[in-house]
VOGU-3710 file (C-alpha; in Angstrom, 3 decimals, decimal comma):
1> xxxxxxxxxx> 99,622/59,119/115,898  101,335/57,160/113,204  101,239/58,553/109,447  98,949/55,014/108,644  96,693/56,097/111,678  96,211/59,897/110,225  95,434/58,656/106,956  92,791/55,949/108,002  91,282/58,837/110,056  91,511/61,441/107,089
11> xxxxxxxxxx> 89,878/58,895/104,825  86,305/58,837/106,876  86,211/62,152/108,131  85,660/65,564/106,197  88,312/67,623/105,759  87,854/70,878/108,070  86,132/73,571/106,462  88,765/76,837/105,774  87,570/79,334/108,448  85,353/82,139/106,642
21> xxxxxxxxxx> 87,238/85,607/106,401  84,893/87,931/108,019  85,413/92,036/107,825  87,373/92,482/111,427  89,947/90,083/110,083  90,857/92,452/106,955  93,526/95,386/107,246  91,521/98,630/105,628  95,253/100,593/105,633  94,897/104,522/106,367
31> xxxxxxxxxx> 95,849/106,494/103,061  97,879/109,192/104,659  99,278/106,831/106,616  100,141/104,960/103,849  101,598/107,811/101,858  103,681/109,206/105,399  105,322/105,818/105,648  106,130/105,559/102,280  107,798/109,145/102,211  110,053/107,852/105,647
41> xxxxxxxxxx> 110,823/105,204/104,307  112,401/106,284/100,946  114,096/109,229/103,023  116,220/106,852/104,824  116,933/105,106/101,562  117,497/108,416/100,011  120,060/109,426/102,931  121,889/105,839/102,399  122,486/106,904/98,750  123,314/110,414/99,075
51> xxxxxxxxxx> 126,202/108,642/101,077  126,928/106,318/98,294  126,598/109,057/95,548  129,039/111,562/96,915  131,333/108,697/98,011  131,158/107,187/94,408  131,831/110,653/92,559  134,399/112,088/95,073  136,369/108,770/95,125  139,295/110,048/92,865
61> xxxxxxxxxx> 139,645/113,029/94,957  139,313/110,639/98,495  141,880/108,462/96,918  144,112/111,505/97,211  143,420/112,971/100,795  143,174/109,515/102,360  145,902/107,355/100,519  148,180/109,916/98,469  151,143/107,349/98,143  150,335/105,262/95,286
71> xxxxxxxxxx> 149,382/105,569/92,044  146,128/106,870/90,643  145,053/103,025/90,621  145,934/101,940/93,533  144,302/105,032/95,418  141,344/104,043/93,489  141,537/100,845/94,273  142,151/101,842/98,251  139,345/103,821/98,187  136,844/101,483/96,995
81> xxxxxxxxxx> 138,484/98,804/99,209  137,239/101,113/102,289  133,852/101,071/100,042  133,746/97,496/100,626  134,792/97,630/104,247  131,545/99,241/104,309  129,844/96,226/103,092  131,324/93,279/105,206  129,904/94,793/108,346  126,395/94,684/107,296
91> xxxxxxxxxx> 125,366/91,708/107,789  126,581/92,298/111,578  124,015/95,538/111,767  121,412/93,021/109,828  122,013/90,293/112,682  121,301/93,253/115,307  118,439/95,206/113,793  116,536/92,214/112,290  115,639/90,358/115,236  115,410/93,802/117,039
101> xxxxxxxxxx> 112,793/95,193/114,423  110,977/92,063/114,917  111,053/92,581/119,009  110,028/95,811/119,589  109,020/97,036/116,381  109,749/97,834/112,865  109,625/102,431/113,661  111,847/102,051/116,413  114,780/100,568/115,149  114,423/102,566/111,604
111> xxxxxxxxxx> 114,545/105,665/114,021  117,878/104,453/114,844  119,532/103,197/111,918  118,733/107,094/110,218  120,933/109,020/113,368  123,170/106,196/112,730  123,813/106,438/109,385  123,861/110,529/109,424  126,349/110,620/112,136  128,878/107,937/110,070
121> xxxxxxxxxx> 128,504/110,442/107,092  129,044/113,619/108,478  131,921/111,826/110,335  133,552/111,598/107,358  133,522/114,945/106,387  135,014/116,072/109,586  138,322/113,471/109,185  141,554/115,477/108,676  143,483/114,379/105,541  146,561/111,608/105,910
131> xxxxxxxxxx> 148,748/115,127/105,526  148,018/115,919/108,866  147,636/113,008/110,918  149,162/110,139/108,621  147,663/106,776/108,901  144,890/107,450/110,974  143,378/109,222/108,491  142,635/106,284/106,266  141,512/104,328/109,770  139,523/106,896/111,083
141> xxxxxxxxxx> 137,544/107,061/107,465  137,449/103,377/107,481  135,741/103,301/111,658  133,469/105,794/109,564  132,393/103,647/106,901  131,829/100,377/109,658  129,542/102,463/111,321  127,396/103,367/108,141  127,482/99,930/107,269  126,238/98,746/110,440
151> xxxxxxxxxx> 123,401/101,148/110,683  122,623/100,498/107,102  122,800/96,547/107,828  119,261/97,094/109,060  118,024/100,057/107,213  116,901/98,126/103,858  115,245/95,259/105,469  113,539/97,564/107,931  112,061/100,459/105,163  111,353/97,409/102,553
161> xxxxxxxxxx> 109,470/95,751/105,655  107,847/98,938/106,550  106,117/99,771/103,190  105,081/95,898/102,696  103,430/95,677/105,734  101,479/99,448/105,038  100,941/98,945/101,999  97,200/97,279/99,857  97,609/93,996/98,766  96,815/95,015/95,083
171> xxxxxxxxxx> 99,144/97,909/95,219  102,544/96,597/97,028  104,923/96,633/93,983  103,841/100,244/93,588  104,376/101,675/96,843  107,123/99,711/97,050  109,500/100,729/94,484  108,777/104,581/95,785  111,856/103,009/97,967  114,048/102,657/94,761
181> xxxxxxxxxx> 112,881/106,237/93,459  113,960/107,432/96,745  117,739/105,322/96,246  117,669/107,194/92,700  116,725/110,771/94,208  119,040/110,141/97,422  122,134/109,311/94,397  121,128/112,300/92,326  121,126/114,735/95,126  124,808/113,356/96,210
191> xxxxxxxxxx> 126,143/113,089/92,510  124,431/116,240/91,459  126,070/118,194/94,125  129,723/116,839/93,778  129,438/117,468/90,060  128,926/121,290/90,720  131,251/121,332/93,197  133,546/119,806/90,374  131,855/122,356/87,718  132,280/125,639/90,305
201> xxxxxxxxxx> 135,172/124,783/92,229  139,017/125,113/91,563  140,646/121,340/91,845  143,525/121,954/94,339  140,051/123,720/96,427  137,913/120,644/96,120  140,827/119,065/97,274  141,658/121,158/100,052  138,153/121,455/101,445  135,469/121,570/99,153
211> xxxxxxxxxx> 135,016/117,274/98,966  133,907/118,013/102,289  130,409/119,943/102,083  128,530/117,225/100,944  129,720/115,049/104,025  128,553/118,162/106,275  124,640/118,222/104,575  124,288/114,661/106,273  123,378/116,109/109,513  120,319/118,363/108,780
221> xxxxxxxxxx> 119,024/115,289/105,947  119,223/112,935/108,867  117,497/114,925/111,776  114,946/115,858/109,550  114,400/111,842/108,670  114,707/110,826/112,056  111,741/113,440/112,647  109,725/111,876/110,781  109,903/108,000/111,471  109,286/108,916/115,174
231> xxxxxxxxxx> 105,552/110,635/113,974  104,943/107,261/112,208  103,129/104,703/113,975  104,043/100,583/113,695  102,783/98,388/110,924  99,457/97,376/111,024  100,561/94,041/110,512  102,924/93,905/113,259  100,692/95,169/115,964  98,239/92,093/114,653
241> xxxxxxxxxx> 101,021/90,271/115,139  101,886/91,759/118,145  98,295/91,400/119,684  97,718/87,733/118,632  100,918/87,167/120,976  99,806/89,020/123,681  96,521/87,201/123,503  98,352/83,915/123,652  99,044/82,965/127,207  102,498/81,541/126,492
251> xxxxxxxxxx> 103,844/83,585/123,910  105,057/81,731/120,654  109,210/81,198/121,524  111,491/83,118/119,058  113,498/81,582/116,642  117,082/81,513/117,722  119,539/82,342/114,471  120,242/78,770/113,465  117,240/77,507/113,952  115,757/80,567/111,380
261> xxxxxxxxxx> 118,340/79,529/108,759  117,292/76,020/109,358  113,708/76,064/108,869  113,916/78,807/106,124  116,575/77,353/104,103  115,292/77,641/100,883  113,591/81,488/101,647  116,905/82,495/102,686  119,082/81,301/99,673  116,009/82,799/97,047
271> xxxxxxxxxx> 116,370/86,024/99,232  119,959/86,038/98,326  119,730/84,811/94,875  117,468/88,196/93,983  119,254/90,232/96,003  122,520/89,612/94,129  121,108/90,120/90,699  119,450/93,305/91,856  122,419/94,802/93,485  125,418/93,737/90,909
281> xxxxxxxxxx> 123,450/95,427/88,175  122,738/98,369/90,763  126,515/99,023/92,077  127,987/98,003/88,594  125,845/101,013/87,364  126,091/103,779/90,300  129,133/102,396/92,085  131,505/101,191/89,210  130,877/102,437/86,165  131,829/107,037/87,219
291> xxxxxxxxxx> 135,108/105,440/88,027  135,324/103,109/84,642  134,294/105,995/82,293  136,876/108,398/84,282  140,088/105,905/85,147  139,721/103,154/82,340  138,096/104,926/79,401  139,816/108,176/79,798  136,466/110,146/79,607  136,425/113,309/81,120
301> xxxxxxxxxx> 135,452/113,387/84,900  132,341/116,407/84,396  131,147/114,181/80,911  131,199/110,982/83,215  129,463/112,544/86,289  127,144/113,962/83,649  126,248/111,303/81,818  125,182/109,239/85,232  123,543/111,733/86,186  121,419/111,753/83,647
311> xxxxxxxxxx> 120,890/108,110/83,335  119,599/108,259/86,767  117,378/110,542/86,391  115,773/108,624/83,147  115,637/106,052/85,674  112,998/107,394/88,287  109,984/107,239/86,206  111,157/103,973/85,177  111,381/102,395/88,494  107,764/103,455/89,407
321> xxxxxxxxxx> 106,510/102,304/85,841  107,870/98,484/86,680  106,530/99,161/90,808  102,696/99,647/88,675  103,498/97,051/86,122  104,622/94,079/88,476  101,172/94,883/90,354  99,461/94,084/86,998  101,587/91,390/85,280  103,065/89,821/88,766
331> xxxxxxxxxx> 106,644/89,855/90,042  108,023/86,855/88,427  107,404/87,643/85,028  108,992/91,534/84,991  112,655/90,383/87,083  112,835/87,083/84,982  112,487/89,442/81,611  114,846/91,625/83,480  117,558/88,952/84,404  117,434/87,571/80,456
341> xxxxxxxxxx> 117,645/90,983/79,068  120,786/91,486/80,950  122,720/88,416/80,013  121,664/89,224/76,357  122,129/92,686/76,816  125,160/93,011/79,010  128,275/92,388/76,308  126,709/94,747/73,739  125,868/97,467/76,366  129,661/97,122/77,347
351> xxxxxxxxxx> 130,457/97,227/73,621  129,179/100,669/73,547  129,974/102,163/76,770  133,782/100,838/75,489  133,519/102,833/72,360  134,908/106,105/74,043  131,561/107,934/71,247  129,771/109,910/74,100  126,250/109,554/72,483  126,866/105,290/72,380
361> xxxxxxxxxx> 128,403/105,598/75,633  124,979/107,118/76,526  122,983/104,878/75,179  125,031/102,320/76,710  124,654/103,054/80,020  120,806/103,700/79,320  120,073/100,412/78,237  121,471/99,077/81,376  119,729/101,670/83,809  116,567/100,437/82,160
371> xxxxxxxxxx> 117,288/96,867/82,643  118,439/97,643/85,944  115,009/98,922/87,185  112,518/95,642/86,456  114,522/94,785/89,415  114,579/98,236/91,183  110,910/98,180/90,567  109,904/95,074/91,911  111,993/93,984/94,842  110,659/96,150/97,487
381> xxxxxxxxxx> 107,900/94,109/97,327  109,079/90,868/96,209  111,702/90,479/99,145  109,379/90,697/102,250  106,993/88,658/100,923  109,239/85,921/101,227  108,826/85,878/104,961  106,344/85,278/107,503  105,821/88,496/109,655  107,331/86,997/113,023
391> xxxxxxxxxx> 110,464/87,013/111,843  110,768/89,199/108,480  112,346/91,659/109,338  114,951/89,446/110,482  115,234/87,058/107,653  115,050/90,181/105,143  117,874/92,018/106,837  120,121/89,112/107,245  119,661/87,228/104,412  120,055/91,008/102,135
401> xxxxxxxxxx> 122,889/91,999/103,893  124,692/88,777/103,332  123,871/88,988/99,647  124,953/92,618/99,467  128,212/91,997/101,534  129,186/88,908/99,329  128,591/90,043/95,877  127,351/93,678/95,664  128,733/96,057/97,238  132,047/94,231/96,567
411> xxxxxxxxxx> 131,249/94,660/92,534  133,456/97,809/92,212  136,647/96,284/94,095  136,182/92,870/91,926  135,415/94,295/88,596  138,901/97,215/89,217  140,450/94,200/90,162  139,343/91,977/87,382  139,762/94,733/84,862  143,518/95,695/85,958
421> xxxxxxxxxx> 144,771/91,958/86,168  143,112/90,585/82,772  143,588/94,180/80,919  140,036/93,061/79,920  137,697/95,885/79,568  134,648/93,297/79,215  134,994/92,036/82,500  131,933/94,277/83,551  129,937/92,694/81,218  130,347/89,266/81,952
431> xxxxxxxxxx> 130,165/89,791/85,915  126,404/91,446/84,905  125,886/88,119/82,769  126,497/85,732/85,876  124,627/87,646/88,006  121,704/87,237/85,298  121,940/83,461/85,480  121,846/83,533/88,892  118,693/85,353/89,002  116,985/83,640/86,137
441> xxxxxxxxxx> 117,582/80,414/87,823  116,119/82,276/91,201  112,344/83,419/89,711  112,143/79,824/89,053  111,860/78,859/92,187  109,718/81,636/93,158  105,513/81,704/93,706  103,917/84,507/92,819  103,107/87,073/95,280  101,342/90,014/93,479
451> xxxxxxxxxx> 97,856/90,823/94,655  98,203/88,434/97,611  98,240/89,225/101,342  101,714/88,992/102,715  102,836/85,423/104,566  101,286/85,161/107,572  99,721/88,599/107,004  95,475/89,552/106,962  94,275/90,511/104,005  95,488/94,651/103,256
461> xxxxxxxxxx> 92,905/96,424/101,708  92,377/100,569/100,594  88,669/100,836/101,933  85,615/99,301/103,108  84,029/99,015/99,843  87,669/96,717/98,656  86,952/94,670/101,712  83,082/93,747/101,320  84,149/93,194/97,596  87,297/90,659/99,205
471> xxxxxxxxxx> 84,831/88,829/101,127  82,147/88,512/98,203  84,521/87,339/95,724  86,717/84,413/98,757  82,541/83,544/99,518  81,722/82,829/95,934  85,100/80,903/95,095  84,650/78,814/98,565  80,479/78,014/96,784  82,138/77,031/93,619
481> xxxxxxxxx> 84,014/74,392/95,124  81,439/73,219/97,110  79,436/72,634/94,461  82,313/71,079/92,694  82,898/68,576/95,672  78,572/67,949/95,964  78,181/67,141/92,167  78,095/63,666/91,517  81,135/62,231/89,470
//
């Protein structure tokens, strides 16, 4: 039928009525359920940044077992370059877990990615030093960090997925940024830990031996975690999904990985746009800035492990304040005023982080922790709402890997690098600044997703009483407009 012939036909006949949402076709999510999935979820986030923690705060003392030949710059500079190695693998575990996770579910393949990811970690600590076996010291920790970046490829995508799809419609951005709080907890834990190693410990000991505990307490965290994704059951929204193509009797054919990128283009490169303001700000802070205090300010290394420490911490309550908040004033609104502050904010924050004065090196780094989580709080939920639940998982995995790979976890190895070549200490600052542009110019482009049912997703509601109400308020709104289209003009 020709686009002439449609609109002839539309012009005579009524459009079709929307089909009425009755009470089987609305989610009524089980609390504990709810709270269970939330809790596995940020564990396996937590375990990722326990990783990341200890790997950040140890990497002077990794620069000297794994690459003791150079200078104290160029170890550093080795050591986050295996950081990095870390990071360009991803997207390969994203491009295996996604479509997986969308396959055969969403618990399954987080059950994996957590042995994964504790195995890689406690790897690590079990690596002799380049002492004893030379060069494949520095190999052997970089196989190490490939294989926690592949598991971790489709760890975020999966546990951001995971508390979308469990979560109420009206209280997404909350439950979702328990994720972050977990990140936050899983980094304390792993900084807290070196930096009493650091306190307790003789150097040439920590040295010797001592880097290595942390490493070792990866393999009771991730058993534990891998318990308790496999007592979870699967999304409610992907065994709808799961049922209506059962039901069908030629099941819808999956998306091959061109043809994903093709049709969600513009998805993809918002997905990627967020995803690099979030995690710039997020690496810059946990990632970069130990190392900048310690190696480029000359700060002691216990007042800069302290003084992160503490930031984080200050940032927990935060993240879940902006996870409530973006429920109430939407999504948009909280990362756009998050993405402005930090191109305003960035140069002076840098300004007094550069002063060497510990309490305006504080406040400093506070200022950006607190700018950091609008983001933290609101992109567990933002990000899989993106995507239709056939293939989010997918989408979400590849499309944050490929952000993360590109320009975040890379932030550490480009700002040294930046920092060493110009001999410009506000390098930082402006790298933070472009990555607010970016993400100003991405919430633009965004719709608003708070309080709505996820793409392609039934209604998610807390209890019966929400879901009568749902129905009373959609039947009203649909009378409204029929008496709007009835009244005579």
């Amino acid at each position: 039928m020709s686009n002439t012939e449609k609109q002839k036909k539309h012009f005579w006949q009524k459009p079709k009525k929307p089909k009425e949402l009755t009470f089987e076709d609305i989610t009524i999510v089980d609390g504990d359920m709810l709270k269970r999935a939330v809790g596995s979820a940020a564990l396996g986030n937590a375990m990722e940044w326990f990783d990341f923690g200890v790997y950040s705060y140890l990497a002077v003392t990794i620069g000297k077992v794994f690459f003791p030949g150079g200078s104290a710059a160029a170890q550093l500079l080795a050591t986050f370059g295996a950081f990095a190695a870390a990071f360009l693998v991803r997207p390969v575990g994203g491009l295996v877990f996604g479509p997986l996770g969308d396959r055969i579910g969403r618990q399954k393949v987080l059950a994996i990615t957590m042995i994964m990811m504790s195995i890689g970690t406690f790897c690590i600590g079990i690596i002799p030093s380049y002492e004893k076996i030379g060069i494949l010291a520095p190999i052997l920790l970089l196989v190490a960090r490939l294989v926690q970046g592949f598991s971790t490829g489709g760890e975020y995508g999966g546990a951001a997925t995971f508390i979308a799809e469990y979560s109420t419609d009206n209280r997404r951005g909350f439950m979702g940024s328990f994720l972050e709080f977990g990140t936050l907890g899983g980094y304390l834990l792993g900084a807290g830990l070196v930096t009493a190693l650091t306190a307790f410990m003789p150097e040439q000991t920590l040295l010797d031996w001592g880097w290595r505990i942390p490493f070792f307490i990866a393999a009771p965290l991730g058993l534990f975690g891998l318990y308790v994704r496999l007592k979870l059951e699967e999304t409610p929204a992907f065994q709808k999904h799961m049922e209506k193509q059962e039901a069908l009797e030629h099941s819808k054919p999956r998306l091959t990985l061109f043809q994903m990128l093709s049709k969600y283009r513009a998805q993809m490169l918002k997905c990627i746009g967020l995803v690099l303001l979030f995690n710039v700000s997020n690496y810059m802070l946990t990632s970069y800035m130990p190392s900048y205090l310690t190696g480029i300010l000359g700060l002691s290394e216990m007042s800069s492990l302290l003084l992160i420490l503490v930031v984080m911490f200050v940032m927990m309550p935060l993240t879940l304040f902006w996870g409530h908040w973006n429920d109430r004033l939407g999504r948009r609104p909280v990362i756009w005023g998050g993405a402005v502050a930090l191109i305003v904010m960035a140069i002076p924050c840098l300004m007094l982080i550069g002063s060497g004065n510990m309490l305006w090196v504080f406040v400093g780094l506070i200022i950006l922790g607190a700018i950091h989580t609008c983001f933290s709080g609101s992109m567990p939920a933002t990000l899989p709402a993106l995507f239709a639940t056939d293939i989010r998982y997918s989408a979400l995995a590849i499309g944050f890997n490929l952000s993360v790979s590109l320009f975040g976890g890379t932030t550490p190895l480009i700002t040294t690098w930046l920092v060493s070549t110009t001999h410009n200490l506000m390098m930082p600052a402006y790298y933070l600044m472009g990555a607010g542009v970016i993400g100003v110019i991405t919430v633009f482009t965004m719709r608003e997703t708070a309080r709505k049912p996820l793409n392609g997703s039934a209604p998610a509601v807390a209890n019966e009483a929400e879901a009568h109400k749902l129905i009373n308020k959609l039947r009203l709104r649909q009378k409204k407009k029929d008496a709007a289209l009835n009244t005579p003009k």
